[in-house]
N, C-alpha and C positions, 0 to 999 in steps of 0.2 A: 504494500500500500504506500509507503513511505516511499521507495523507488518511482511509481505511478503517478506520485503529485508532485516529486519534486520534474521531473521529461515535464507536465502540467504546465508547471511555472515559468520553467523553461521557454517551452511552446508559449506562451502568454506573452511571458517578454520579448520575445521577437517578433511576433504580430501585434505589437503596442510599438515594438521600436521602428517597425516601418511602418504601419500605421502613419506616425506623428512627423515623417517624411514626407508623406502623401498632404501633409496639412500645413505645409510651412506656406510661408506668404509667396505669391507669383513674382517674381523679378525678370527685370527685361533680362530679356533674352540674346547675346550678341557673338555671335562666333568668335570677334577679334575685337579688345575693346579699344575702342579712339589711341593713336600715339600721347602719349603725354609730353611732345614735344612742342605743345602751342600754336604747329603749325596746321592743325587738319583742317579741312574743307566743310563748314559748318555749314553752308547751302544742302553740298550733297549727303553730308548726313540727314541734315533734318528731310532731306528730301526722302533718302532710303528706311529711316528710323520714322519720325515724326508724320511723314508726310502721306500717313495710309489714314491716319487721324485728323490732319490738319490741313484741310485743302488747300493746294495750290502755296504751298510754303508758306503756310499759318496766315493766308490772308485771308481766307474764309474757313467757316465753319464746314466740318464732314462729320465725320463721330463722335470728334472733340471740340471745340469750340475754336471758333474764329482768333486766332494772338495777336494780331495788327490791331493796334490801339487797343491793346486790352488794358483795361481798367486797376487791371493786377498790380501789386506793387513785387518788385525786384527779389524781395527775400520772401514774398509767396512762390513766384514763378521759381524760385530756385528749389524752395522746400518740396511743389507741388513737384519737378523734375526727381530728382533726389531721391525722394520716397513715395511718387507716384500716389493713388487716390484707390481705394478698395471697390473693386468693382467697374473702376471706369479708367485708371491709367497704370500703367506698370511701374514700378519704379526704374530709375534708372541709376541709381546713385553706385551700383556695384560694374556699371558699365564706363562710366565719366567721374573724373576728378571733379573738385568743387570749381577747380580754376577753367575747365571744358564748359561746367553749366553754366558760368557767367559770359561764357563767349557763345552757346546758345542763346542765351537772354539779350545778350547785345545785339544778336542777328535777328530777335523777336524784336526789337527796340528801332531798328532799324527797318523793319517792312514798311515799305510804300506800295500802295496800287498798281496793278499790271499797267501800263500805258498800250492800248491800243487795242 
């Protein structure tokens, strides 16, 4: 009997330990994360990353809301990037430095209207 619950407990604990695997929080997802060397191309990422969410390179809304003149302030758009929204954004703070979100939020800061 004592043999039979202790295999029990055993079995328990390892369908609790992946279990609670199965339940960690979603993070973005990125094969290669950004160079940390200052120089990467924040258009074409937000274009490859951001821009299934963010039409048209955050100047209109798609599944995420419109970033061109957003109302947001600086150290929301940084937090909301970072650690993402439950349900509606993924985090990204394990894919980009703090010093990469501010140079997304610059390129948010920067959107003007398509001309023509």
């Amino acid at each position: 009997m004592k043999l039979h619950m202790m295999k029990f407990t055993a079995l328990l604990s390892g369908v609790l330990g992946v279990s609670s695997l199965c339940a960690a929080p979603v993070q973005a997802q990125s094969a290669t994360p950004a160079p940390d060397n200052g120089t990467f191309d924040v258009e074409q990422l937000f274009a490859g990353t951001c821009g299934f969410c963010h039409s048209d390179g955050g100047r209109t809304a798609g599944k995420g809301p419109q970033l061109m003149n957003s109302p947001r302030d600086d150290d929301f758009l940084h937090n909301r990037i970072k650690n993402g929204k439950s349900g509606a954004m993924p985090a990204f703070g394990g894919a980009f430095t703090d010093a990469q979100i501010d140079q997304i939020i610059k390129y948010i800061r920067a959107l003007k209207p398509r001309e023509g």
